[in-house]
N, C-alpha and C positions, 0 to 999 in steps of 0.2 A: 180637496179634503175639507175644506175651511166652511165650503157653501152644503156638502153633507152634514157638518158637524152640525151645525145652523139650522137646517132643515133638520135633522133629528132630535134639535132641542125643541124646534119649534112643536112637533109633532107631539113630543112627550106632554111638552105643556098644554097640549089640546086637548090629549087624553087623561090628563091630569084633572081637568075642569070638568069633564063630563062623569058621571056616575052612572049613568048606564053604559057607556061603551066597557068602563074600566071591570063593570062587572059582566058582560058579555066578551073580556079578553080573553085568548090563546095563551095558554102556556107555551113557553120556549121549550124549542125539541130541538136540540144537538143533532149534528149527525155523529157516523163514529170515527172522523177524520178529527171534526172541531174539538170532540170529548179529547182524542187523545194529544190533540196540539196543545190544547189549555192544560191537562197534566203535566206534558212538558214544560209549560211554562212556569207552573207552578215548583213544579222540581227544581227547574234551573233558578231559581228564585229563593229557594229554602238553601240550594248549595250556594250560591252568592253570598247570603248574608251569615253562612256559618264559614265563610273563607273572610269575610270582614273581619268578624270574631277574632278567627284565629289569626290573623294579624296584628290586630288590638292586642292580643293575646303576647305578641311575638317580639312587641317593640321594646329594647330597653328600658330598663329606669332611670329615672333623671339623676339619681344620688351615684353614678359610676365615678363622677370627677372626685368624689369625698373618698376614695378608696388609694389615692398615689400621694398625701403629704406628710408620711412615713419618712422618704426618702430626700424629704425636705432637711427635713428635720433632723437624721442622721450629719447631713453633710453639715449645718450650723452647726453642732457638738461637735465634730471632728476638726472643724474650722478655730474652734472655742479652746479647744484642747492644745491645737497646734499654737496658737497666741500665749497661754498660756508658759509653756515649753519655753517660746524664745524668749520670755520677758524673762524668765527666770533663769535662764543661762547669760543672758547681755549682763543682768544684774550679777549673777558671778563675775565677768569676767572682770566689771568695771572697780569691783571690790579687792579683786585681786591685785589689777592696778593702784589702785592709791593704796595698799599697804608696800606694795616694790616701789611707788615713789618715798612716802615716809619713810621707811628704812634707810633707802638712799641717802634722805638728807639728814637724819642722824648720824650714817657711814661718814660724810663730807663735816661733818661740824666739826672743831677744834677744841670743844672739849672733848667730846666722846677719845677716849683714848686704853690703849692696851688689848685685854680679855672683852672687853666690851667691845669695842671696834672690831673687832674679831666675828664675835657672835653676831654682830649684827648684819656685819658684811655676807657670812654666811646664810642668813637667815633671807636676805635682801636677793641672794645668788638663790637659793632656792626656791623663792614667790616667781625670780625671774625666770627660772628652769619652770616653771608651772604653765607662764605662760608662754615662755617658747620654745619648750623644749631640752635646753641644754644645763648642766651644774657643773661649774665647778669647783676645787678641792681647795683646802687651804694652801699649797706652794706655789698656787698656775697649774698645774698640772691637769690635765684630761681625765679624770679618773675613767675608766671603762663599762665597768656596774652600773654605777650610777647615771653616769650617761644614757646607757642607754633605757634604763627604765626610766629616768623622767621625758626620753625621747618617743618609747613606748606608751608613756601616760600622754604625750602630747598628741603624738599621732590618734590615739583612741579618742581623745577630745577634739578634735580636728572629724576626724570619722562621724563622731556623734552630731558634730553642728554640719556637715555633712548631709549625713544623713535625716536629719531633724529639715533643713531645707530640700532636700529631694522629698521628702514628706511633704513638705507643706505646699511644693510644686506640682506634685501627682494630687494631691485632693483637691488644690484649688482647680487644675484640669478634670478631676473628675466630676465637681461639683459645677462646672461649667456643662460637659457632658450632660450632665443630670439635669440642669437645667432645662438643654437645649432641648433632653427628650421629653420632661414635664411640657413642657410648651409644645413641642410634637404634640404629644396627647393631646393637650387642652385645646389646639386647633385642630386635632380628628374628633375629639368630642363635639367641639363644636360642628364644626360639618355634617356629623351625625347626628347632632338635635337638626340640623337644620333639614337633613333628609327624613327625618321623623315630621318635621312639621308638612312636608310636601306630601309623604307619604297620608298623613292625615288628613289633610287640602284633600288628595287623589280619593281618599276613601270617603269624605263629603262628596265631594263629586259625584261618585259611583251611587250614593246613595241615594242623591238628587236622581240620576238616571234610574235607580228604581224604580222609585217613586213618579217617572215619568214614564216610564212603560208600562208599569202599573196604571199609571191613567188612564194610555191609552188605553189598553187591554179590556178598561171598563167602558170606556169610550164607542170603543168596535163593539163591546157586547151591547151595548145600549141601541147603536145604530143595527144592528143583526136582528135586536127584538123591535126596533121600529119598521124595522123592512118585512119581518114575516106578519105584524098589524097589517102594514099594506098592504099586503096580499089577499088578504080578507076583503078589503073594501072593494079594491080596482085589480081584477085578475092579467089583464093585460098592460099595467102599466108592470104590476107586479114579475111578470115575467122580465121585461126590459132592464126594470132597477135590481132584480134576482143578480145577472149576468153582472150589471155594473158594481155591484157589492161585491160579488165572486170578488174579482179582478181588484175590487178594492183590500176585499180582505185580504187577499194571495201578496199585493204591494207591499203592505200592511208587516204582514210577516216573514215576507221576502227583509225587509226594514229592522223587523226586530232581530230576528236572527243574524242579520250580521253584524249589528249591535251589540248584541247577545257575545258573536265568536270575536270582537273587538275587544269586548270587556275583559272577557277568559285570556285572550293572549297579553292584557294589560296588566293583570292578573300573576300570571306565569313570570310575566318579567319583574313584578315587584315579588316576587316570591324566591328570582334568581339573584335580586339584587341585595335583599334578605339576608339569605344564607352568604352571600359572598362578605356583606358586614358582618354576620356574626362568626364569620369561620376568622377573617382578619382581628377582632377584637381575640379572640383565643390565642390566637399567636401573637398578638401584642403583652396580654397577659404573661403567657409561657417566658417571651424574654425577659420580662418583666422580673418574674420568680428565678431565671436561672440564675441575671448579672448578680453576685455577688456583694453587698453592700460594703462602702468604704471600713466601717470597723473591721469586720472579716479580715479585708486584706491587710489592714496595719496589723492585726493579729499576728498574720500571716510572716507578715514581716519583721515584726520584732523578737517573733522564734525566730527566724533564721540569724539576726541580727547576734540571738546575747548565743544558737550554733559556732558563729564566726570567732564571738570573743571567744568564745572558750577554746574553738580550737588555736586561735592567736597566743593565746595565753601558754600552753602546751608545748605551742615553738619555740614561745620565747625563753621558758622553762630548758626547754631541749639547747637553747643556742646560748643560755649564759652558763649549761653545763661544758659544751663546746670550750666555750670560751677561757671556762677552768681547765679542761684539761691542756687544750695550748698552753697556755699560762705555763702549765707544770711541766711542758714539754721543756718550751723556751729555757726553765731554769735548770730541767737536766741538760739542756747543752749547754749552755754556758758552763756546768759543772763540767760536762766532758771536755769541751774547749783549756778548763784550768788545768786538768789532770794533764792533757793532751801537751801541755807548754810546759809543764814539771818536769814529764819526763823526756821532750825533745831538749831542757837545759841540763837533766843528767846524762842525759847522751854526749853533749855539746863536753861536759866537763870531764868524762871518761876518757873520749877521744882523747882530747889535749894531753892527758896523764898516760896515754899507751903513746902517743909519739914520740916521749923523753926518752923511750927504750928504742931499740936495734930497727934495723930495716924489715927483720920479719914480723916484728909489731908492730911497724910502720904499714908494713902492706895489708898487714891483717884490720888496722885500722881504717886504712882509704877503701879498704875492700867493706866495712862494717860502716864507713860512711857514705861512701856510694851507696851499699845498700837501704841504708836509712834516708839518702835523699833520694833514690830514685823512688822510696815507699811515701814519700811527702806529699808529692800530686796527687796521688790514690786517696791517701786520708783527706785531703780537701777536697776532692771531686765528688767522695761521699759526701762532705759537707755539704757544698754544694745544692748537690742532688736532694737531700733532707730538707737546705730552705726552701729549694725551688716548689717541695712536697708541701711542706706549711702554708706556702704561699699560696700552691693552687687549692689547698684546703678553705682557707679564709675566703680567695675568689669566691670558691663554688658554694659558702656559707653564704654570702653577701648577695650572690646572685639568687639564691634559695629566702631570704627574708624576704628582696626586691620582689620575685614569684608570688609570693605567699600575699604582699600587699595588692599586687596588682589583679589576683585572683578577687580578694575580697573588696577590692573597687568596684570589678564588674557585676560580684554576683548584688553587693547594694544596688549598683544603677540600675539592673534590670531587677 
C-alpha cells in the first residue's frame, strides 16, 4: 500500500507540472457501486459525529459535588446545639451543689441557732432533695408527698440528662454516618470525573480515527483518479493495475468497514455505560432526598418526649390521688379498730355485772360470751382480709409506676 501511495503521489506531481496533459485530463466517472459506498461513507460519518455530540451533550457537570454541603452543615448546628445543652445543665448542677454545701455549713456552725437552724437545715434538705431526689420533714420523718414529687422531679432530671446524652450519641453516630456517605459520594464523584475524562480521551481517539479514514477515503480516491489517467496512456498495463486496484480497493473497504462495525459496538458500550451512571446517580440522589435530616428527627423526638411528660405527669396526678384516698382509708380503720375495742370493753364489763346474779344469768352469760368470742376470729379475719386488700393495692400501684417507667425507657431508647 505504502509503494501505491508513493507511486500515486508521484504520478500526481507529474501531472501537476505538465499543462497540457492537466488540460487533456478525464473526468472521474464513478461507477454505481463506488457512488453508493461513498454515500455510505458519508452517512456513517455524519451519524458518528452527531453520536459524539450527543455524548458531549450527555456528560455531567462538574459543579454536582457543590450540591451535598447542606447535610454538613445541618450535622455542625445540631452538634452546636447538643454542646450547648450540656454546658448548661453541668452548670446547673454544679450551682446547686455549692449552695447544698453552704447551707450545710451554716446548718453545722454554732452560732447559727433555733428558727434559723431550722430554716436552713430545711432549705439545705431541699437543694439536697433536688439533687438526689429525696426531702425530708422537720421530726425525721418520710413525709410521703413530698417524697415523691421531689423523687418524680429527680427522675424527670435524670430522664432529661438521659436523654439529652442518647441525643448526643445518635447525632454524633449519625453525623459519622453522614459523613461516611459524603465521602462515598466524593469518591463516586470522583471515579466519575475520572470516567468522564476517559470517555473524553475515547471520543479524541475516535475523532483522530475519523480524521484517519477520512484520509484515507481521499487517499483511495486520489489513487482511483491516477489509475483511470493511466489508462489513457498504457491500455495494457491499464488493464493489470484495473484488477490490482479492484482488490486494492475491496481490501481497502473490507478494512474500513470493520473499523466502521468496531467503532459502533465502542459506541453502544459507552452509551450502555452512560445510562448505567446516570440511572445510578438518580438513585443516589433519591436516597439522598428520602434519609430524613437530623433536625427532623430531634423534632421528632422531642414531641414524643414532652407526649411521655404529660402522660407521666397524669399518673402521677392519678397515684398521689390513690395515695389520699388510702390515706383516708388507713384512718377509717384505725377509727373502726377504736370503736371495735369500746364496745368489746363494754361487753367485757356487762358480762362481769350478769355473773353477780343466779346460774340462769350465769349461763345466759357464758352462752352471750361464747357467742361473742366465737364472733372474735370472724371480725379479725375480716381484718385481716382488708390489709392483705390494701396491701395487694399498694403492690399492684408500685408495680404500675415501675411499668409506666420502664415503658418510657424504652420508647426514649428507641
Amino acid at each position: 500500500m505504502a509503494g501505491l501511495l508513493a507511486w500515486a503521489a508521484d504520478v500526481v506531481g507529474a501531472h501537476g507540472n505538465n499543462h497540457e496533459l492537466s488540460e487533456d485530463r478525464i473526468p472521474i466517472v464513478f461507477t454505481e457501486d463506488q457512488q453508493k459506498y461513498v454515500q455510505e461513507l458519508d452517512s456513517k460519518a455524519s451519524s458518528l459525529s452527531r453520536s459524539i455530540q450527543d455524548l458531549r451533550l450527555r456528560l455531567p457537570s462538574p459543579d454536582i459535588s457543590r450540591r451535598l454541603p447542606h447535610i454538613l452543615a445541618h450535622s455542625l448546628a445540631s452538634n452546636a446545639a447538643l454542646a450547648l445543652q450540656l454546658n448548661a445543665h453541668s452548670a446547673t448542677k454544679e450551682q446547686v451543689k455549692m449552695h447544698s454545701c453552704a447551707y450545710f455549713r451554716l446548718y453545722r456552725h454554732d452560732r447559727v441557732k433555733g428558727e434559723e437552724k431550722e430554716v436552713i437545715g430545711l432549705l439545705a434538705s431541699r437543694l439536697m432533695a433536688e439533687g438526689n431526689g429525696l426531702l425530708r420533714g422537720e421530726k425525721g420523718r418520710w413525709k410521703w408527698r413530698t417524697v415523691v414529687g421531689w423523687s418524680v422531679k429527680a427522675r424527670e432530671e435524670r430522664r432529661v440528662n438521659e436523654g439529652a446524652e442518647l441525643r448526643k450519641v445518635t447525632l454524633q453516630e449519625e453525623n459519622a454516618a453522614y459523613e461516611k456517605a459524603i465521602l462515598n459520594c466524593e469518591n463516586k464523584l470522583q471515579e466519575r470525573m475520572q470516567e468522564t475524562d476517559i470517555l473524553l480521551q475515547k471520543l479524541q481517539e475516535m475523532d483522530e480515527t475519523e480524521q484517519t479514514l477520512m484520509e484515507e477515503l481521499e487517499n483511495a480516491e486520489t489513487v482511483l483518479d491516477a489509475r483511470q489517467s493511466g489508462k489513457s496512456v498504457e491500455s495494457v498495463d491499464a488493464s493489470e493495475m484495473t484488477a490490482e486496484a479492484g482488490l486494492d480497493a475491496e481490501a481497502a473497504k473490507s478494512d474500513i468497514l470493520e473499523k466502521l462495525d468496531n467503532k459502533k459496538k465502542e459506541m453502544s458500550s459507552m452509551d450502555e455505560i452512560v445510562q448505567d451512571l446516570e440511572k445510578r446517580w438518580v438513585q443516589i440522589q433519591e436516597n439522598a432526598l428520602k434519609q430524613p435530616t437530623p433536625a427532623q428527627r430531634e423534632k421528632l423526638l422531642d414531641k414524643q418526649l414532652q407526649s411521655l411528660m404529660e402522660q407521666l405527669a397524669a399518673k402521677q396526678a392519678q397515684a398521689e390521688g390513690l395515695v389520699g384516698e388510702i390515706h383516708m382509708k388507713e384512718m377509717e380503720l384505725e377509727r373502726l379498730k377504736g370503736l371495735w375495742r369500746k364496745i368489746e370493753s363494754s361487753n367485757v364489763d356487762g358480762n362481769t355485772a350478769r355473773n353477780r346474779f343466779g346460774r340462769s344469768t350465769s349461763e345466759k352469760s357464758s352462752a352471750s360470751t361464747d357467742y361473742m368470742f366465737d364472733k372474735l376470729p370472724y371480725s379479725t379475719g375480716g381484718r385481716t382480709e382488708h390489709q392483705q386488700r390494701l396491701m395487694l393495692l399498694r403492690s399492684a400501684f408500685v408495680m404500675y409506676i415501675l411499668f409506666l417507667n420502664i415503658v418510657v425507657l424504652i420508647k426514649l431508647s428507641f
